[in-house]
mmCIF file of the C-alpha atoms, coordinates in Angstrom:
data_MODEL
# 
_entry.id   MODEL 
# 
loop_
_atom_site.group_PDB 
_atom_site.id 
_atom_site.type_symbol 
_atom_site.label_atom_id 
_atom_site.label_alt_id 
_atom_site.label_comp_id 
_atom_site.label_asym_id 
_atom_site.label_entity_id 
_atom_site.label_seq_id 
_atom_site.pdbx_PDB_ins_code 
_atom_site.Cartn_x 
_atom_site.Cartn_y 
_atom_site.Cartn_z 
_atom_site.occupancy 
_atom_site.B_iso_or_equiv 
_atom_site.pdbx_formal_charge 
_atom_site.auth_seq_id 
_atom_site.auth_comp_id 
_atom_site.auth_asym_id 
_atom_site.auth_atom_id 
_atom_site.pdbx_PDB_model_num 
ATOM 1   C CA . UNK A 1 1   ? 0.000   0.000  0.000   1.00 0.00 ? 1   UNK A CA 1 
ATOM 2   C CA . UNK A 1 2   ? 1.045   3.208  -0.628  1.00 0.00 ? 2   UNK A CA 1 
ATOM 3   C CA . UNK A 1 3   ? 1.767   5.122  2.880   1.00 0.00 ? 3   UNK A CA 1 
ATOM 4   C CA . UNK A 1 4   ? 1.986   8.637  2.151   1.00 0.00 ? 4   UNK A CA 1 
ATOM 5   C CA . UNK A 1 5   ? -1.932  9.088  1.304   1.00 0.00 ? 5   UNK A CA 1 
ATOM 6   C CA . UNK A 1 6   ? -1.119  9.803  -2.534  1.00 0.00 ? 6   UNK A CA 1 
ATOM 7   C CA . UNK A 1 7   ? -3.564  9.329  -5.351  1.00 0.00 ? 7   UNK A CA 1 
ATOM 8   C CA . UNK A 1 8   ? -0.688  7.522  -7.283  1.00 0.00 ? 8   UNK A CA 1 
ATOM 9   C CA . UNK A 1 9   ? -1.413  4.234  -8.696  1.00 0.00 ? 9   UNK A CA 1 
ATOM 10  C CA . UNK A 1 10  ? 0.533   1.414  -7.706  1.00 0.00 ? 10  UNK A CA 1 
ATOM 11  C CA . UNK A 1 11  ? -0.334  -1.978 -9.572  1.00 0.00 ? 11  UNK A CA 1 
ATOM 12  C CA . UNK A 1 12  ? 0.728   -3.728 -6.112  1.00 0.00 ? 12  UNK A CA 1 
ATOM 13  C CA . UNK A 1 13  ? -1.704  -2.374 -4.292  1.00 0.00 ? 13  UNK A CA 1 
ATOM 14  C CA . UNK A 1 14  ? -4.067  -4.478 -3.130  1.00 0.00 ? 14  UNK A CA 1 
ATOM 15  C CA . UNK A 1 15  ? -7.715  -3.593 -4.695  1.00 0.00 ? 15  UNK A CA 1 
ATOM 16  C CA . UNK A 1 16  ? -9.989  -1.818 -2.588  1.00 0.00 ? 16  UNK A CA 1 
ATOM 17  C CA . UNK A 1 17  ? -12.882 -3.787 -1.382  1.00 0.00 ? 17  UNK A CA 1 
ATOM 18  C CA . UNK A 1 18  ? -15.904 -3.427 -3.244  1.00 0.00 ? 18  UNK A CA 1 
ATOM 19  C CA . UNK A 1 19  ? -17.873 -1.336 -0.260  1.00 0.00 ? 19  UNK A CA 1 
ATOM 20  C CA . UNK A 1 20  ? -20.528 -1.338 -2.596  1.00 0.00 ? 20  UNK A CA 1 
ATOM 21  C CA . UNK A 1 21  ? -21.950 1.954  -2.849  1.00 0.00 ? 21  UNK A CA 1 
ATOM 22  C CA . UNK A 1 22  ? -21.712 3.370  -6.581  1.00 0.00 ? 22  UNK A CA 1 
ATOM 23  C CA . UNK A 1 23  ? -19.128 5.797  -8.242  1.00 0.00 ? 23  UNK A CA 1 
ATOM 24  C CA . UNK A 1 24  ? -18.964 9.658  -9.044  1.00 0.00 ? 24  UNK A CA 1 
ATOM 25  C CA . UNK A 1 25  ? -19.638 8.650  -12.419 1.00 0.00 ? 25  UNK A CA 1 
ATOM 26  C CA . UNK A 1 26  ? -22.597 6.011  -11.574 1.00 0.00 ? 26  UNK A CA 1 
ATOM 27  C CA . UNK A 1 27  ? -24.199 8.724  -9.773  1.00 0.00 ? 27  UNK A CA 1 
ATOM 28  C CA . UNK A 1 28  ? -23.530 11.028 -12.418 1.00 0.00 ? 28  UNK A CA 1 
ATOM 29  C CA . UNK A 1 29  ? -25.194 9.040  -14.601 1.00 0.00 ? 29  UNK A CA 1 
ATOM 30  C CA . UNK A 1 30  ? -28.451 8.616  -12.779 1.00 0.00 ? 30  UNK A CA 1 
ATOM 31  C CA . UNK A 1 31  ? -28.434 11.779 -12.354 1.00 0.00 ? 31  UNK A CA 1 
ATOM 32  C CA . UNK A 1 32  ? -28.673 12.822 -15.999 1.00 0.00 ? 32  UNK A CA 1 
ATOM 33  C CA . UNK A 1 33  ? -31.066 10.032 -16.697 1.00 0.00 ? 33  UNK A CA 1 
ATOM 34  C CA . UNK A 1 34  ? -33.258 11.488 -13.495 1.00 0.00 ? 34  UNK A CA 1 
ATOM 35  C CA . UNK A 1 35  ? -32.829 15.006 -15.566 1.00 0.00 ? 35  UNK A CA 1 
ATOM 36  C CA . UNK A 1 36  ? -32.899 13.602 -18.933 1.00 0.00 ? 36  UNK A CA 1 
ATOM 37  C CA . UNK A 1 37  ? -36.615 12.745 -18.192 1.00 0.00 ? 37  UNK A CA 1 
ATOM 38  C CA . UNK A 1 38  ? -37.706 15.611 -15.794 1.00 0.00 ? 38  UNK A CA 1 
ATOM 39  C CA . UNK A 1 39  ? -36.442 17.881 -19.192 1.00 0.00 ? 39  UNK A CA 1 
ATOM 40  C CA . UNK A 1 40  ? -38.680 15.948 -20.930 1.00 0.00 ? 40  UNK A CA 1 
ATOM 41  C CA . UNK A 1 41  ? -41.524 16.499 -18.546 1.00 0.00 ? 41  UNK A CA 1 
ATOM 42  C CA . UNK A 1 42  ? -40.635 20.092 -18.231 1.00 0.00 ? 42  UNK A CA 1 
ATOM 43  C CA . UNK A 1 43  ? -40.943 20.343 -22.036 1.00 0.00 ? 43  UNK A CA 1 
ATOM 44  C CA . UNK A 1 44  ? -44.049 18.607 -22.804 1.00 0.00 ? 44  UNK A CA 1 
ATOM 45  C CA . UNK A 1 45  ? -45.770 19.872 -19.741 1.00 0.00 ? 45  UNK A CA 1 
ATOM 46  C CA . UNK A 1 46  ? -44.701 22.731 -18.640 1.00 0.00 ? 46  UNK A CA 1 
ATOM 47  C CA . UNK A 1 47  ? -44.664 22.499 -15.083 1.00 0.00 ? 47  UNK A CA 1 
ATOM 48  C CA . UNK A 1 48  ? -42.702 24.307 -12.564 1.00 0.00 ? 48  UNK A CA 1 
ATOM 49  C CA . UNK A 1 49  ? -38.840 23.274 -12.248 1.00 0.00 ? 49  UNK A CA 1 
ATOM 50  C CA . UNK A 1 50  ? -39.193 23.495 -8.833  1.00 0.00 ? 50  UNK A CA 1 
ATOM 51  C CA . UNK A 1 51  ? -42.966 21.340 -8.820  1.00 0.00 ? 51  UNK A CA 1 
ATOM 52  C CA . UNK A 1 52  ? -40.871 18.977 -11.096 1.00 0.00 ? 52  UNK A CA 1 
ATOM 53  C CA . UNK A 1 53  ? -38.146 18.556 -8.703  1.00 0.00 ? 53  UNK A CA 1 
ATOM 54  C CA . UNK A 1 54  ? -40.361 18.202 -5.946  1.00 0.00 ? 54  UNK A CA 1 
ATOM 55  C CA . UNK A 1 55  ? -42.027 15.630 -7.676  1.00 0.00 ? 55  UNK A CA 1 
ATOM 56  C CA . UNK A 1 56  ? -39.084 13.149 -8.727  1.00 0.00 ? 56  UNK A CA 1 
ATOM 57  C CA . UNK A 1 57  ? -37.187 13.386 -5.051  1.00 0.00 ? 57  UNK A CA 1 
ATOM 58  C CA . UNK A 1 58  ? -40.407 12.546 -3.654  1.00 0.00 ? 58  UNK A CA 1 
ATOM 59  C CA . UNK A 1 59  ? -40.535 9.685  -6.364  1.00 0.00 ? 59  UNK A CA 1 
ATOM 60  C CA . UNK A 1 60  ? -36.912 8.785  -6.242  1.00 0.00 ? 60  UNK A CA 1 
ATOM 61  C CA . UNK A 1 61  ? -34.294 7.516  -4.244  1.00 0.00 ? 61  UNK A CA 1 
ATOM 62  C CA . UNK A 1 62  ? -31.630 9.566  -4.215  1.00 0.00 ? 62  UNK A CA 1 
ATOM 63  C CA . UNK A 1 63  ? -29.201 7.615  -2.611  1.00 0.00 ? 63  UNK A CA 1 
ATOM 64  C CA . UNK A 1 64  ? -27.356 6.327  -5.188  1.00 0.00 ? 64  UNK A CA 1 
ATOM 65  C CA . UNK A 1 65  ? -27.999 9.553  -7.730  1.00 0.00 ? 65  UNK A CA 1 
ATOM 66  C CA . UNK A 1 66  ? -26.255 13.091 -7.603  1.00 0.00 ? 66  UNK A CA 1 
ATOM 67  C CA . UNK A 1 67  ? -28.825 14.692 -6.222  1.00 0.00 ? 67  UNK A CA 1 
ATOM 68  C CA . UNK A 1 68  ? -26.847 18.428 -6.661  1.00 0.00 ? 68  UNK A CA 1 
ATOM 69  C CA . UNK A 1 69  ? -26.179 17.117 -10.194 1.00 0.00 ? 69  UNK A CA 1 
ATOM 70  C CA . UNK A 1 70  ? -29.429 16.687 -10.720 1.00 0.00 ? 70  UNK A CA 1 
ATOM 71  C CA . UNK A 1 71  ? -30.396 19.690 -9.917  1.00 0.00 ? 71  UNK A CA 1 
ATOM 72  C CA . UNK A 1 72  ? -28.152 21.844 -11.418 1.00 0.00 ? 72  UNK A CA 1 
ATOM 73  C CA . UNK A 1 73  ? -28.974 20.156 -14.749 1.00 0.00 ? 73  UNK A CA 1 
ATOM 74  C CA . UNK A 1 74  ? -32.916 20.613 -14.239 1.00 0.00 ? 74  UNK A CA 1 
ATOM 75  C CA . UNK A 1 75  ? -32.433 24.121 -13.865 1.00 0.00 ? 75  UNK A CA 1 
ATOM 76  C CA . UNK A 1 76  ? -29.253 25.328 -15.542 1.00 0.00 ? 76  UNK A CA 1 
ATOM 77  C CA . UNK A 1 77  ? -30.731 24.057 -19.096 1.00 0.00 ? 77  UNK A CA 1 
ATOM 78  C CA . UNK A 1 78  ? -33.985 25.746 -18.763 1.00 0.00 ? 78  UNK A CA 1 
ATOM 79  C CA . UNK A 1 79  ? -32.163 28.488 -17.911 1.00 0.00 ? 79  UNK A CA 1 
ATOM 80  C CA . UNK A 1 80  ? -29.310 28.885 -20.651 1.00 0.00 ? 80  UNK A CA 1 
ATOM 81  C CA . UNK A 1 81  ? -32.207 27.477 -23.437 1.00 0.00 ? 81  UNK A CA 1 
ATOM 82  C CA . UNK A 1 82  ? -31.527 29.896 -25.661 1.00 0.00 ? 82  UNK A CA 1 
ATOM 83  C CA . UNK A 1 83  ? -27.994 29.717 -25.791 1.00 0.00 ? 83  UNK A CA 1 
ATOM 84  C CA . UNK A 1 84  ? -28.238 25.791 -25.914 1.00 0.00 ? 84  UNK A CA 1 
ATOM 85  C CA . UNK A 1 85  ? -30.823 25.955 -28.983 1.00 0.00 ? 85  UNK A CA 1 
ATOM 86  C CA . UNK A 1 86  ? -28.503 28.220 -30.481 1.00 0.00 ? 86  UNK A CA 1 
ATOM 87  C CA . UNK A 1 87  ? -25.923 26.416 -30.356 1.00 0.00 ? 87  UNK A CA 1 
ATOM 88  C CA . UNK A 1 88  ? -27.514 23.345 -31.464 1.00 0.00 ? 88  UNK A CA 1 
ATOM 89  C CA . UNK A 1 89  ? -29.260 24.452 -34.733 1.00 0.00 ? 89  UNK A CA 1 
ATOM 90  C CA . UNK A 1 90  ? -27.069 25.096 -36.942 1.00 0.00 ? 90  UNK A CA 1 
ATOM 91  C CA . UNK A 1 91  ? -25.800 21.163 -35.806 1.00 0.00 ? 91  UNK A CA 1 
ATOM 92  C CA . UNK A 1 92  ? -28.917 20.133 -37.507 1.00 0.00 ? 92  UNK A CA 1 
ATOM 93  C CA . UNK A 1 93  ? -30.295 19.241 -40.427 1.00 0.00 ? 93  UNK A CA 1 
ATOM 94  C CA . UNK A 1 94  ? -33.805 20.144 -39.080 1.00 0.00 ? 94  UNK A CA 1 
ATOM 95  C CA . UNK A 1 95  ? -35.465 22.523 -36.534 1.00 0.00 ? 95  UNK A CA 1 
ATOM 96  C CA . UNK A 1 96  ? -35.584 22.600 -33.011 1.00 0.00 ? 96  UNK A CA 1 
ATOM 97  C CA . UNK A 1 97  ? -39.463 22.433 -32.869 1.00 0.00 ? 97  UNK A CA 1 
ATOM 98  C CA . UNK A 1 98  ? -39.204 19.394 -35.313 1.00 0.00 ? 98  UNK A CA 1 
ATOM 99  C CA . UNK A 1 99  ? -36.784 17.401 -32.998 1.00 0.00 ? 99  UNK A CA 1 
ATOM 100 C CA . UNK A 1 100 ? -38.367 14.127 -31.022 1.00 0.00 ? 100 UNK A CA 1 
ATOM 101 C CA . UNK A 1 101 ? -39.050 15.517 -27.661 1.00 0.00 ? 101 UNK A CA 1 
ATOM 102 C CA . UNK A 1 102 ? -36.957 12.891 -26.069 1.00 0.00 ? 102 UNK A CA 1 
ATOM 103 C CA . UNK A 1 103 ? -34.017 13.609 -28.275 1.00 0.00 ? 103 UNK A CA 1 
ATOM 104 C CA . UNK A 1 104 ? -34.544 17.428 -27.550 1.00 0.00 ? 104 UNK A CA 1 
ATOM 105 C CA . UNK A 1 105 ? -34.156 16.826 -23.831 1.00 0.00 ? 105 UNK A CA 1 
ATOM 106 C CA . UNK A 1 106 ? -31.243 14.621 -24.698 1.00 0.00 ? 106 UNK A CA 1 
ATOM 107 C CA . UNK A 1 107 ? -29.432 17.035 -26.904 1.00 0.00 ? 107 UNK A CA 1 
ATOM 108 C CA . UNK A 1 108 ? -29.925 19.834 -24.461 1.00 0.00 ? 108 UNK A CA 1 
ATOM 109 C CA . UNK A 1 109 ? -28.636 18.410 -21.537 1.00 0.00 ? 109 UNK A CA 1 
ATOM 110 C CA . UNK A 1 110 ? -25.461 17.341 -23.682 1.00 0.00 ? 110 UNK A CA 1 
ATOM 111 C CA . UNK A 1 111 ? -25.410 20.823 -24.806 1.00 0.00 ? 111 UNK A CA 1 
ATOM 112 C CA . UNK A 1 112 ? -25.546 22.309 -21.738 1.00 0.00 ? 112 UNK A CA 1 
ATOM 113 C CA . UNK A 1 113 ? -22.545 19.873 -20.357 1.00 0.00 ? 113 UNK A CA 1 
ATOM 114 C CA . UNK A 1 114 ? -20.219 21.180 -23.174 1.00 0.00 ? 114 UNK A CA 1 
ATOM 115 C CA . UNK A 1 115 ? -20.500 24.566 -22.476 1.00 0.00 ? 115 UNK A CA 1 
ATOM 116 C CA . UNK A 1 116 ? -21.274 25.174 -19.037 1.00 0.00 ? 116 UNK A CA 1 
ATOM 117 C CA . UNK A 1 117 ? -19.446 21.838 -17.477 1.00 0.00 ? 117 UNK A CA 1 
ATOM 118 C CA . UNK A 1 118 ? -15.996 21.808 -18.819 1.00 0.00 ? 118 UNK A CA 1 
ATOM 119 C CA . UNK A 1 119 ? -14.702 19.476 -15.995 1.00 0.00 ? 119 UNK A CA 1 
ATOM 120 C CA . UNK A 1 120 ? -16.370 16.819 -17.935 1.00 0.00 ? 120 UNK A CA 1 
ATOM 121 C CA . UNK A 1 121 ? -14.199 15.689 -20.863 1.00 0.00 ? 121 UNK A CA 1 
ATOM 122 C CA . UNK A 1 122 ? -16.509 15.927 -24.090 1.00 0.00 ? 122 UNK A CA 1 
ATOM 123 C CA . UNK A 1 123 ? -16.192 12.299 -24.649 1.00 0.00 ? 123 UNK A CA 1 
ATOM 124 C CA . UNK A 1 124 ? -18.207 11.969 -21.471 1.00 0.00 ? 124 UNK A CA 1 
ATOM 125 C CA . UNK A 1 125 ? -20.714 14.215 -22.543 1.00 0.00 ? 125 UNK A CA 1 
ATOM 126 C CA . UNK A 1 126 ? -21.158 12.275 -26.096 1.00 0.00 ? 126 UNK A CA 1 
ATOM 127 C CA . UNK A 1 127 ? -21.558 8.955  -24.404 1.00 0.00 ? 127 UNK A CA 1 
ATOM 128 C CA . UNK A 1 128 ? -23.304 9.626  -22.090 1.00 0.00 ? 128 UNK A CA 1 
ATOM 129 C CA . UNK A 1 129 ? -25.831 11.696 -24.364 1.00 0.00 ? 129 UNK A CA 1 
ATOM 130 C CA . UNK A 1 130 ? -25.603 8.761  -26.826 1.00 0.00 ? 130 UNK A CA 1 
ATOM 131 C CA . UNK A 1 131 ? -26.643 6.069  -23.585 1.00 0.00 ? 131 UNK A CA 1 
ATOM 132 C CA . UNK A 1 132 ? -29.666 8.112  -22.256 1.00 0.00 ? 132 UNK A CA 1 
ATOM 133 C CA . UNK A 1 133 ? -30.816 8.425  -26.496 1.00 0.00 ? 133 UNK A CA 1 
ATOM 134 C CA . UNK A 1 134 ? -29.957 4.345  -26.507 1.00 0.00 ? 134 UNK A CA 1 
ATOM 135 C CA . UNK A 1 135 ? -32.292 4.289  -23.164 1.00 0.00 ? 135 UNK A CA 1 
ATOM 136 C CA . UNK A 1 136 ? -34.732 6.805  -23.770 1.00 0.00 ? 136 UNK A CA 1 
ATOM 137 C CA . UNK A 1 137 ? -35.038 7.513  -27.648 1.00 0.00 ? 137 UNK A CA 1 
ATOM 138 C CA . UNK A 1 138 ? -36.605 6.417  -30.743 1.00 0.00 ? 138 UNK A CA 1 
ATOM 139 C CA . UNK A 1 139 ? -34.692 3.191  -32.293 1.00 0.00 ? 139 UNK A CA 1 
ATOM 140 C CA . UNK A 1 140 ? -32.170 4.819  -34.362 1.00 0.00 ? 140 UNK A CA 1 
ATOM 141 C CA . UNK A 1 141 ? -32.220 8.317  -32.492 1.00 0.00 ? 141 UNK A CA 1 
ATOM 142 C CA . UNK A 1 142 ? -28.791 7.618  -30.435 1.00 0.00 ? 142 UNK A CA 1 
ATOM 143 C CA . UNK A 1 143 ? -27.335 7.539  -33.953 1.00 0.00 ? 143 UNK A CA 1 
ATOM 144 C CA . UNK A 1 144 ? -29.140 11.084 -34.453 1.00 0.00 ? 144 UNK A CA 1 
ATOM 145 C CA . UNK A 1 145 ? -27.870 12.024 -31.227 1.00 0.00 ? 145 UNK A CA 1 
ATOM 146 C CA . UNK A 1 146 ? -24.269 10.814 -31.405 1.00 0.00 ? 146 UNK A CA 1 
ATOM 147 C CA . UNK A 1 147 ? -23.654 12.948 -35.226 1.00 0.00 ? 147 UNK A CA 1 
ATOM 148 C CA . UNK A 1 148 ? -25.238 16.029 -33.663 1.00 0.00 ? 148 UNK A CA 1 
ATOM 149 C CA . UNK A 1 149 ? -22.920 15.642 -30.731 1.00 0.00 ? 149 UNK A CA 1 
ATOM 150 C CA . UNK A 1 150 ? -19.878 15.080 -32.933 1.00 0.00 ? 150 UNK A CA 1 
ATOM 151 C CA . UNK A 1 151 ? -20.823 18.354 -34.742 1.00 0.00 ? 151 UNK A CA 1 
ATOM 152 C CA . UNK A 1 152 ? -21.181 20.276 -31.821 1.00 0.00 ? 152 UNK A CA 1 
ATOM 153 C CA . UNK A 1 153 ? -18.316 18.906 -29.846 1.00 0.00 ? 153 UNK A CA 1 
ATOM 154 C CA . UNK A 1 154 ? -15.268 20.641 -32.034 1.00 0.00 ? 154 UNK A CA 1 
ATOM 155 C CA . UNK A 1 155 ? -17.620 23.884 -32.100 1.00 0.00 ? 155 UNK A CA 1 
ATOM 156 C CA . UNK A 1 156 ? -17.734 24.095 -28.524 1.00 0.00 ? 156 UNK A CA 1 
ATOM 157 C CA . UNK A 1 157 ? -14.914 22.641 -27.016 1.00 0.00 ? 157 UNK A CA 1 
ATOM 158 C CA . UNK A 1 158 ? -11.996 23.315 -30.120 1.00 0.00 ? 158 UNK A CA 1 
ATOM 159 C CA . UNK A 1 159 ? -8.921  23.143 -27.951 1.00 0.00 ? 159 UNK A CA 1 
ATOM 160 C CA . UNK A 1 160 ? -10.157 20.012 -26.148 1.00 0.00 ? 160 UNK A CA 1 
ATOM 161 C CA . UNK A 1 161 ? -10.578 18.223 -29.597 1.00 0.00 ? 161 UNK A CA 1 
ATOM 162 C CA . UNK A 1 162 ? -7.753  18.961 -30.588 1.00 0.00 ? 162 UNK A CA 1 
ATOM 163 C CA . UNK A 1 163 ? -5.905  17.968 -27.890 1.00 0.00 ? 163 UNK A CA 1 
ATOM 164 C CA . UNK A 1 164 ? -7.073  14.615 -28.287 1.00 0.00 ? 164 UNK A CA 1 
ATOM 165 C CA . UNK A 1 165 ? -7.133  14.100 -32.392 1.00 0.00 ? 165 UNK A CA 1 
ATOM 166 C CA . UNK A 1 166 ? -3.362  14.891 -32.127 1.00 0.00 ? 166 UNK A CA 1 
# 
């Protein structure tokens, strides 16, 4: 074991025992699937944010789920919408208003994660917008999803795509 409380991996150490409670990342990713449908329902509905929220902790167990990720998605994409739709159209090949609603909330959290979230690498935010379309979407709409997101990626996030194509 490594004694001087370092984060530096040591293939000798022995693994940690599974304590089984879920990753950063696993509860990430609830979280976004959480938000991915409470956009949805914010969309087609119309309800309050804060009603919505309300609703899906009372619903949900938050345990295993960011809860503060959660939230910050729910309302930091209503609330940057117009920069997010901007961003986003000229990605497609068709308007916002004719996009699957499921998509739409898909796309706009991903959106949202590329511009206001750069701590996550933008390969996060494509797979993970391309799982929750795989999940949630139409058939063929994580396909949809991931070219939009590969459009949009080098628009948003140019020295980061670089960085990695090199």
């Amino acid at each position: 074991m490594i004694s001087d409380e370092s984060d530096r991996f040591n293939p000798r150490d022995a693994k940690p025992a599974d304590t089984g409670k879920p990753s950063k990342s696993a509860k990430r990713r609830e979280a976004r699937k959480l938000a991915t449908q409470a956009l949805y329902q914010w969309h087609m509905a119309g309800h309050s944010l804060n009603e919505i929220e309300a609703q899906f902790r009372v619903d949900n167990d938050f345990i295993d789920i960011d809860g503060a990720y959660f939230r910050e998605i729910l309302h930091g994409v209503p609330a940057s919408k117009t920069e997010i739709d901007s961003a986003l159209a000229p990605c497609l090949d068709i308007t916002i208003d004719e996009l699957d609603p499921v998509e739409l909330a898909v796309l706009r959290l991903s959106t949202w994660e590329l511009i206001k979230r750069v701590d996550v690498p933008y390969r996060v935010v494509i797979n993970e917008g391309i799982e929750l379309a795989k999940v949630y979407g139409s058939t063929d709409g994580h396909k949809f999803v991931n070219g939009v997101l590969d459009k949009l990626a080098p628009r948003l996030r140019e020295a980061e795509v670089k960085a990695f194509k090199r």
